[in-house]
Wavefront OBJ file of the C-alpha trace (Angstrom):
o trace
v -8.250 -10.954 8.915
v -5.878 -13.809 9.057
v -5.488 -14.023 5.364
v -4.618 -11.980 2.221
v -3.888 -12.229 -1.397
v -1.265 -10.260 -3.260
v -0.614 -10.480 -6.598
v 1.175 -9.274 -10.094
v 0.950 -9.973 -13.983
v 4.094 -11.685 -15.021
v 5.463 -9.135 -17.530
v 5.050 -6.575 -14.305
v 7.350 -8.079 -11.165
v 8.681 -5.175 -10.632
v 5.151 -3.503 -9.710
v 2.502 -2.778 -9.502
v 1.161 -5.527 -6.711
v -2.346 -5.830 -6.011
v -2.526 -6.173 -2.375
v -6.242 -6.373 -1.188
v -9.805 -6.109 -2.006
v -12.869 -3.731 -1.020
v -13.207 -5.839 1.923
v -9.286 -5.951 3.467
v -8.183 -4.432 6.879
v -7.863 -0.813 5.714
v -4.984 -0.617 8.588
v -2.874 -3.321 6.569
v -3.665 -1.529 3.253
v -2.776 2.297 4.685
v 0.931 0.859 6.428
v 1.370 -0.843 2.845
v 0.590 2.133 1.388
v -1.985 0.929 -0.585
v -4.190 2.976 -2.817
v -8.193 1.620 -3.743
v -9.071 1.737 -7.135
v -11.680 0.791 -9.094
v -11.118 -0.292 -13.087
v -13.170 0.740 -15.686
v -16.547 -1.736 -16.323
v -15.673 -3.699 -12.795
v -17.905 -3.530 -10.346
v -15.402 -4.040 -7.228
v -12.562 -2.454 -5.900
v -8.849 -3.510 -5.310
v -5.995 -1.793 -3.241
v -2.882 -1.174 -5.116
v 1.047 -0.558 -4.709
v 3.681 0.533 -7.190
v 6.488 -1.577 -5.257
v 7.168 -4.553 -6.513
v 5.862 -8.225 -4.975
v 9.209 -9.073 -3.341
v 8.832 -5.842 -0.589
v 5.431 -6.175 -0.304
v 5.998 -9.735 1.441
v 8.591 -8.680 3.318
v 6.734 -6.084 4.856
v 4.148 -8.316 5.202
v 6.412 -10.916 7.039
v 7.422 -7.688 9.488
v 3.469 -7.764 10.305
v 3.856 -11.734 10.860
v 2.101 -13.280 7.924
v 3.553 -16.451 6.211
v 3.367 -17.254 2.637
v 0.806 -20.388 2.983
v 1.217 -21.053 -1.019
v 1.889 -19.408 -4.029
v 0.783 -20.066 -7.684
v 0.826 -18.649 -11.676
v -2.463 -18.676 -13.299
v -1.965 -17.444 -17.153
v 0.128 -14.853 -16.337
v -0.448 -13.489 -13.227
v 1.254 -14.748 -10.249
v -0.470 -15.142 -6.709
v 0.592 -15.821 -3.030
v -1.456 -16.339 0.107
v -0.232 -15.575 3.548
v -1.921 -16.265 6.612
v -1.344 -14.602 10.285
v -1.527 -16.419 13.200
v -3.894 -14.497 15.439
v -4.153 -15.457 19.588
v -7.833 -15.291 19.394
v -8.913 -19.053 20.181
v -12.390 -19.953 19.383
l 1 2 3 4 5 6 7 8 9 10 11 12 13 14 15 16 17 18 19 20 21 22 23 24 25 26 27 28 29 30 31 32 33 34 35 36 37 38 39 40 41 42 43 44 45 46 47 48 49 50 51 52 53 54 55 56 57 58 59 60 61 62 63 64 65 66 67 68 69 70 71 72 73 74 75 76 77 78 79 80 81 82 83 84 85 86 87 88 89
């Protein structure tokens, strides 16, 4: 999986991040110590930490992902990171 999503509401930067959905590596999600949960009346599950955004990317970085962009929509602010993998197609 060469990219991921993180994200946080505004009025929480200092945690919790969502870090992943259903579908993300569930390596990346266990070394971020991500927990899956699953709100009431959704029908999908996200991975959560209580750190705040700021580790989470730098532990991300120390896996070698780069912040591609980042973004606030309403109030919830969003980065994507990519990983360069070696596979060539």
């Amino acid at each position: 999986m060469p990219y991921i999503l993180i994200s946080t509401q505004i009025r929480l930067e200092t945690g919790p991040t969502m870090v992943g959905d259903e579908y993300s590596d569930p390596s990346i999600m266990n070394y971020l110590g991500a927990r899956k949960t699953t709100m009431l009346g959704n029908n999908f599950s996200e991975y959560h930490v209580d750190e705040p955004p700021r580790l989470v990317l730098d532990k991300l970085d120390k896996m070698g992902f780069r912040v591609v962009s980042m973004t606030g929509v309403g109030q919830t602010l969003v980065w994507c990171l990519h990983k360069e993998t070696s596979d060539a197609l």
